[in-house]
C-alpha positions as CSV (number, residue, x, y, z in Angstrom):
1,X,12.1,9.2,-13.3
2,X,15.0,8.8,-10.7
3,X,13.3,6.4,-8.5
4,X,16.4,3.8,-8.4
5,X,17.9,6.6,-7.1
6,X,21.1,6.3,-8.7
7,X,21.7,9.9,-10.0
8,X,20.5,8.9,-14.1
9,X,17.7,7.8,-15.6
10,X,19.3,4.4,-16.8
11,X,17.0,1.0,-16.4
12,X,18.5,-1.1,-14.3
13,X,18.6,-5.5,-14.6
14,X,17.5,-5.3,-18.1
15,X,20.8,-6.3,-19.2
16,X,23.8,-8.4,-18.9
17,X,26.3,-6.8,-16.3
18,X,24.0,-4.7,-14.3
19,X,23.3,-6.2,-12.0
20,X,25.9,-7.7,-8.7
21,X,28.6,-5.6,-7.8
22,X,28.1,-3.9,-10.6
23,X,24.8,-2.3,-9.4
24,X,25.4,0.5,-6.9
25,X,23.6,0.9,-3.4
26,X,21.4,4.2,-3.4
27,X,23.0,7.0,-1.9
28,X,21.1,8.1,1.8
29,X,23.6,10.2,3.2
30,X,26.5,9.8,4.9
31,X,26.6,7.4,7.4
32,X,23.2,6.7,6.8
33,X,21.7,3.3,6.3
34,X,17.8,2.5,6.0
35,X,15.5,0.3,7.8
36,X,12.6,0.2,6.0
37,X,11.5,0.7,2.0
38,X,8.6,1.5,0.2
39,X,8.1,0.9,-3.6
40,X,5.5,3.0,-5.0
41,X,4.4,3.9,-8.6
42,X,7.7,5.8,-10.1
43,X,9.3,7.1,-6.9
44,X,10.4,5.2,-3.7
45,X,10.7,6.2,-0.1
46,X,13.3,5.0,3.1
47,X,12.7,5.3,6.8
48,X,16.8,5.8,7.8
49,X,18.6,4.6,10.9
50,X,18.1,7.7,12.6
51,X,14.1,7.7,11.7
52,X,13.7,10.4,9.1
53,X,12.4,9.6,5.9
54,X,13.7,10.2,2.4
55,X,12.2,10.2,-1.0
56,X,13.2,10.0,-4.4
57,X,12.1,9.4,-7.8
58,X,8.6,11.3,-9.5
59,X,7.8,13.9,-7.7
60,X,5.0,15.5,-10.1
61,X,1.9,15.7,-6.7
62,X,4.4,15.7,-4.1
63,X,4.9,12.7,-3.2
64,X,8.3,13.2,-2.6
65,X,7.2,15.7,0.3
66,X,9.8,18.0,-0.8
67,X,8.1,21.4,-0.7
68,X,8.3,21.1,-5.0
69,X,7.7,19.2,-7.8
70,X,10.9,18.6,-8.7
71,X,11.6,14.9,-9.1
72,X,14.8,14.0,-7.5
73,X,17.2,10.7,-8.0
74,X,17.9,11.8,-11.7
75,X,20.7,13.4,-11.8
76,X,24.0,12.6,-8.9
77,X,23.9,15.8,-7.2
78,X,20.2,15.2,-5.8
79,X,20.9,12.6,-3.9
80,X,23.1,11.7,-0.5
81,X,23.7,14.8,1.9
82,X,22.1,16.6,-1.1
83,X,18.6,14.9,-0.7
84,X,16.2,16.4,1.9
85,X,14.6,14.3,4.6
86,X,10.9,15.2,5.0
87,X,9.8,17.4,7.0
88,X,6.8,15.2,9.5
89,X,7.1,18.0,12.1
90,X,9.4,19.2,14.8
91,X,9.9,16.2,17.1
92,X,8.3,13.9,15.1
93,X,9.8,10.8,13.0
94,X,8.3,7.8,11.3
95,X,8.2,3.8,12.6
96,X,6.2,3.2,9.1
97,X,5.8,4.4,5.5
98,X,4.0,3.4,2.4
99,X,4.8,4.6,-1.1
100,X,1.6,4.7,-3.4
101,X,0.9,5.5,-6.8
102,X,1.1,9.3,-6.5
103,X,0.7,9.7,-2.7
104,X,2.8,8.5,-0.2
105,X,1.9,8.0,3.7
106,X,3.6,7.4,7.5
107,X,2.7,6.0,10.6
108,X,4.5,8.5,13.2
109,X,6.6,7.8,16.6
110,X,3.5,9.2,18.3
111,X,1.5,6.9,15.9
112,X,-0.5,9.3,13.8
113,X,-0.5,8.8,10.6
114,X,0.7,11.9,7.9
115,X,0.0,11.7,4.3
116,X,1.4,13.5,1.3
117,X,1.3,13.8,-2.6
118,X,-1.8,13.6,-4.7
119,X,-5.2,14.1,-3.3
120,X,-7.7,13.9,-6.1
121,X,-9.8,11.4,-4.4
122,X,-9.3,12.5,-0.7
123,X,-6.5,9.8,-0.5
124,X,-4.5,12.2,2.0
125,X,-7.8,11.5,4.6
126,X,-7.6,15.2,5.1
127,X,-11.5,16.2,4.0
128,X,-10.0,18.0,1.1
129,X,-8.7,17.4,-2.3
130,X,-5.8,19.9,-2.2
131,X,-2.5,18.1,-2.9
132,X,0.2,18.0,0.4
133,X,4.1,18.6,-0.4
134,X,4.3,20.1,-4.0
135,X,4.9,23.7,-2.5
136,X,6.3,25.5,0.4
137,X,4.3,25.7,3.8
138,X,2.7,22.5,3.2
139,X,4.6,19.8,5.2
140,X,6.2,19.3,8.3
141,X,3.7,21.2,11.4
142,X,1.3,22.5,8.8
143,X,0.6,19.1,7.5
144,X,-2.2,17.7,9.3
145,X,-2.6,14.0,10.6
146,X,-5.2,12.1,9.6
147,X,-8.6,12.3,12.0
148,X,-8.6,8.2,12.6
149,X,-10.8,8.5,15.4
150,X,-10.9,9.7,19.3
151,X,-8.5,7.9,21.0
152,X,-7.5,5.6,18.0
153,X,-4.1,5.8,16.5
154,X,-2.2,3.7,13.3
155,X,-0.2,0.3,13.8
156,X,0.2,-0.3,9.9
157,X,-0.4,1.9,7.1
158,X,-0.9,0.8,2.8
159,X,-1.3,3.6,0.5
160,X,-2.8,2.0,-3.0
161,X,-3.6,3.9,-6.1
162,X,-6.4,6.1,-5.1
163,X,-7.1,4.8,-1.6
164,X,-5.3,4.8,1.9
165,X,-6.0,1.4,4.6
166,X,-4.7,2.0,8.2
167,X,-4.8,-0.9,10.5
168,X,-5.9,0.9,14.3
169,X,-4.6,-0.2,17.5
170,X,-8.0,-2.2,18.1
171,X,-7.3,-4.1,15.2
172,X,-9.5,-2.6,13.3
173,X,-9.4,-1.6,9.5
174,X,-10.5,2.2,7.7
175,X,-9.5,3.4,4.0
176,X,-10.3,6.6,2.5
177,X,-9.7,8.0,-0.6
178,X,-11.3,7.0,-4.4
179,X,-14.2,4.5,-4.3
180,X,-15.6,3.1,-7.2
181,X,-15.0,-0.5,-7.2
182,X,-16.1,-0.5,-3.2
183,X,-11.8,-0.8,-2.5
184,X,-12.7,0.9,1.0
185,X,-15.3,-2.0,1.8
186,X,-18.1,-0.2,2.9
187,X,-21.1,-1.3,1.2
188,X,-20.9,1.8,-1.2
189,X,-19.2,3.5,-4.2
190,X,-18.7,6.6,-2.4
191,X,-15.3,8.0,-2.2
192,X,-14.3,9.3,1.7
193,X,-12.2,11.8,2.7
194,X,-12.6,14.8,0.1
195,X,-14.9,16.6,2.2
196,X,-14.7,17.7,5.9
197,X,-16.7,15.3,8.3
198,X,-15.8,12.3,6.4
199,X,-13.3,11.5,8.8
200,X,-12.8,10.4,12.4
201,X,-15.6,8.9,14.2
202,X,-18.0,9.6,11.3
203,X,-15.7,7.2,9.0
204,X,-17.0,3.3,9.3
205,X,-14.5,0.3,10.0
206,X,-14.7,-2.2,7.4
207,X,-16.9,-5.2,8.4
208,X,-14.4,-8.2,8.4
209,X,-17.1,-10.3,9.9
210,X,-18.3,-11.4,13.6
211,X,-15.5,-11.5,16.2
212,X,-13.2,-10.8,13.5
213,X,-10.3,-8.2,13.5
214,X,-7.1,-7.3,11.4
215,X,-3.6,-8.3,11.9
216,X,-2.1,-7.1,8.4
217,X,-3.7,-4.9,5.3
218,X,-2.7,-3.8,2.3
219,X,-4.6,-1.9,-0.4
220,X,-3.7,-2.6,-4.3
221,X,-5.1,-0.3,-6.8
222,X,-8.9,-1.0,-6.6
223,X,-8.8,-3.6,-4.4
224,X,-7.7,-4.4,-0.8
225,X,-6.7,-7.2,1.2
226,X,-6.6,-7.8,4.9
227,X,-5.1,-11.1,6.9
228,X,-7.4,-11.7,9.7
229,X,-6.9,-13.0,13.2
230,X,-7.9,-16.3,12.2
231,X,-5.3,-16.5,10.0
232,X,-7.7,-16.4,6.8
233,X,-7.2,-13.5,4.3
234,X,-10.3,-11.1,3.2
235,X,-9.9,-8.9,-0.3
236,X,-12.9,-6.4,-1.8
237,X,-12.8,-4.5,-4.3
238,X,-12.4,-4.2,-8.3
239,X,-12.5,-8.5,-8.9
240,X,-12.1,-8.7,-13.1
241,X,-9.3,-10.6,-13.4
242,X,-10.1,-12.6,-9.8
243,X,-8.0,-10.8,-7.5
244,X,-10.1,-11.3,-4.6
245,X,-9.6,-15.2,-5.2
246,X,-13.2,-16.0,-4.7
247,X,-13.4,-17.9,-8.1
248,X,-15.8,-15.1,-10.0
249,X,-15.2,-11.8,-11.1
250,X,-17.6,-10.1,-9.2
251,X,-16.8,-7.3,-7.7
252,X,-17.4,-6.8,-3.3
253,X,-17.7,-4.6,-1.3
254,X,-19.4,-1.9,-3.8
255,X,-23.1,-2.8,-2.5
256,X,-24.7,-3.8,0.5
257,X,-24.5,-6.8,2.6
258,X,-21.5,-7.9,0.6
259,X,-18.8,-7.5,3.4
260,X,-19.0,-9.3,7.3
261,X,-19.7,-12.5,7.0
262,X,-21.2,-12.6,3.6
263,X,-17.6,-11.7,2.3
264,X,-16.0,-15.2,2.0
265,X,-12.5,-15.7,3.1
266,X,-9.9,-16.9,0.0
267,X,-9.4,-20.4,0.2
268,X,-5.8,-21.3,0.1
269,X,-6.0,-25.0,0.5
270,X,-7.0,-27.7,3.2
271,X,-3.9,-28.5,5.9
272,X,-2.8,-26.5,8.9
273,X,-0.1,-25.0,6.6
274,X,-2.3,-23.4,4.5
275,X,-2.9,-20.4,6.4
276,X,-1.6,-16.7,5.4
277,X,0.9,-14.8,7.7
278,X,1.5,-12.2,5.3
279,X,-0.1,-10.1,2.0
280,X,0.4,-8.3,-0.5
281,X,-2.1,-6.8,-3.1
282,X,-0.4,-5.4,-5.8
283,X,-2.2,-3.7,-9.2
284,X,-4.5,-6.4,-10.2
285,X,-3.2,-9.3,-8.4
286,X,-2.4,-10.8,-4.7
287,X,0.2,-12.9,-3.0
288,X,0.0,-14.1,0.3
289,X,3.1,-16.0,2.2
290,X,1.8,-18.8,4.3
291,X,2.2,-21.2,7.4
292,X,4.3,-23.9,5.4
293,X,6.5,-21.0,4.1
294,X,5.2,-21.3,0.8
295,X,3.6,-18.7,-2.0
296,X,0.3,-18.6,-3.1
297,X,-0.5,-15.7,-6.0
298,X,-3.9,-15.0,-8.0
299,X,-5.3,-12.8,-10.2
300,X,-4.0,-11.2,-13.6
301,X,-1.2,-13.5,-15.0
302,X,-1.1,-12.2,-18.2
303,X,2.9,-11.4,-17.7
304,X,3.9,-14.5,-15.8
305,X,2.9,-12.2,-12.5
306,X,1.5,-15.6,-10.6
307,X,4.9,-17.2,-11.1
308,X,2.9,-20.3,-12.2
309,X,5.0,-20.8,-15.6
310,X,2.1,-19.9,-17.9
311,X,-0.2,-16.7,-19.0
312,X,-3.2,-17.8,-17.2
313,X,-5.7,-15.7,-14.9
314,X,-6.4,-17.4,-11.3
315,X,-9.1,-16.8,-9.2
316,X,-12.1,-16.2,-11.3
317,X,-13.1,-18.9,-11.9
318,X,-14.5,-21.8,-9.8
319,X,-11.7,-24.7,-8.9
320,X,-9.2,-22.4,-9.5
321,X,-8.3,-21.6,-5.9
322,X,-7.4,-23.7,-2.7
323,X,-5.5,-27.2,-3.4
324,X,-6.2,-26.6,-7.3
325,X,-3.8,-23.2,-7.2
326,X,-0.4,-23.8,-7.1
327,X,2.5,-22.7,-4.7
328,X,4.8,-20.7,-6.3
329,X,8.1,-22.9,-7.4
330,X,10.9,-21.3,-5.6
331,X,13.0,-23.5,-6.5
């Protein structure tokens, strides 16, 4: 689809020679260098050096935020000078952006957030299903922000499959968007966002338990993790290959009193280095970086995805987590 952004469709890394200086940088635009990337589904998005964002890749929702469908990165005119920045509004540029599956979303220099692309499941947080960016008069002033709140505004922002997570200034923690495994940790299956008054005030934090708040999130395709304040990491969600690392496969955060403090944290291991400082949740797995500077990955490992040097599943079972999961060998 484009989304190396290289101006073909050719796989890249797959074979001898392709890689090194061999491998060519991606186009931005003259003079242009980025300081951020996103990797979403089959396109890919950059904040540049001078704060505007640019997309490339599948484009077949809009989540290029191109005004089209038109994927772009496939061919060598459509990138460079030639690619578009998108449009976020006059005045406005990004400080944050998160490429999804179909949808892609940014946190704002006047930290609202603005979403784009697919909207099936209300993943846009706009209280409609109507896709953003696949035709004219859809972006830049005419796209709304998303309603996170009075007074609240964005510090961090994940788009997932379906679902959106936004870390708020108070440290707190809302998703919208497709529900059905309980991804936006609420208690309930019920998607939010595809209907007006969904939003804002009216859309419940996710319980992360007493005292607790959010420093980091990120939302995988049905599930979601956050690292806490404590430094402990909290997932919910879809759990059938054990990506919530809780030892089971049983799903949270799809009924009631399954979040707060009933939701156990993931145990990564005993020792004062065996605390997160970052995560990631990818499709059916997580990784989280910790204290000692080591790796720690559960879930699905059908693929090698664990980096453990077998095929096996981590996580849902019980033993399989804290000292018994291995770090990652890094070498």
């Amino acid at each position: 689809m484009g989304e190396l952004g290289l101006g073909d469709r050719n796989d890249r890394g797959d074979e001898p020679g392709d890689m090194g200086d061999n491998l060519p940088a991606v186009d931005l635009g003259k003079g242009r260098v980025a300081t951020e990337i996103s990797v979403g589904y089959q396109h890919m998005c950059a904040i540049l050096d001078n704060k505007s964002v640019k997309c490339w890749g599948r484009n077949d929702n809009g989540e290029l935020g191109l005004g089209d469908r038109k994927g772009r990165g496939m061919k060598s005119v459509e990138m460079g000078n030639r690619l578009p920045a998108v449009d976020l509004g006059t005045g406005r540029s990004a400080t944050a952006i998160s490429a999804g599956t179909m949808h892609t979303c940014a946190i704002l220099d006047n930290k609202s957030v603005k979403c784009w692309g697919s909207n099936m499941y209300g993943q846009l947080g706009l209280g409609d299903t109507s896709d953003r960016g696949d035709a004219s008069g859809k972006m830049g002033n005419k796209l709304p922000s998303v309603d996170l709140g009075k007074g609240r505004s964005a510090t961090a922002i994940s788009a997932g499959y379906q679902h959106t997570c936004a870390l708020l200034d108070d440290k707190s923690v809302k998703c919208w968007g497709s529900n059905g495994y309980g991804q936006l940790g609420l208690g309930d299956k019920n998607g939010r966002g595809l209907k007006s008054g969904e939003m804002g005030d009216k859309l419940p934090a996710v319980d992360l338990g007493k005292d607790r708040v959010a420093t980091a999130i990120s939302a995988g395709s049905y599930h979601t993790c956050a690292l806490l304040d404590d430094k402990s990491v909290k997932c919910w969600g879809r759990n059938d290959y054990g990506q919530l690392g809780l030892g089971d496969k049983n799903g949270r955060g799809d009924e009631s009193g399954e979040m707060g403090d009933n939701l156990p944290a993931v145990d990564l291991g005993t020792g004062t280095g065996r605390v997160a400082t970052a995560i990631s949740a990818g499709s059916y797995h997580t990784c989280a970086f910790l204290y000692d500077k080591s790796v720690k990955c559960w879930g699905v490992n059908t693929l090698g995805t664990l980096g453990l040097g077998d095929k096996n599943n981590r996580g849902v079972q019980p033993g399989q987590m804290g000292d018994n999961l291995p770090a990652v060998d890094l070498g």
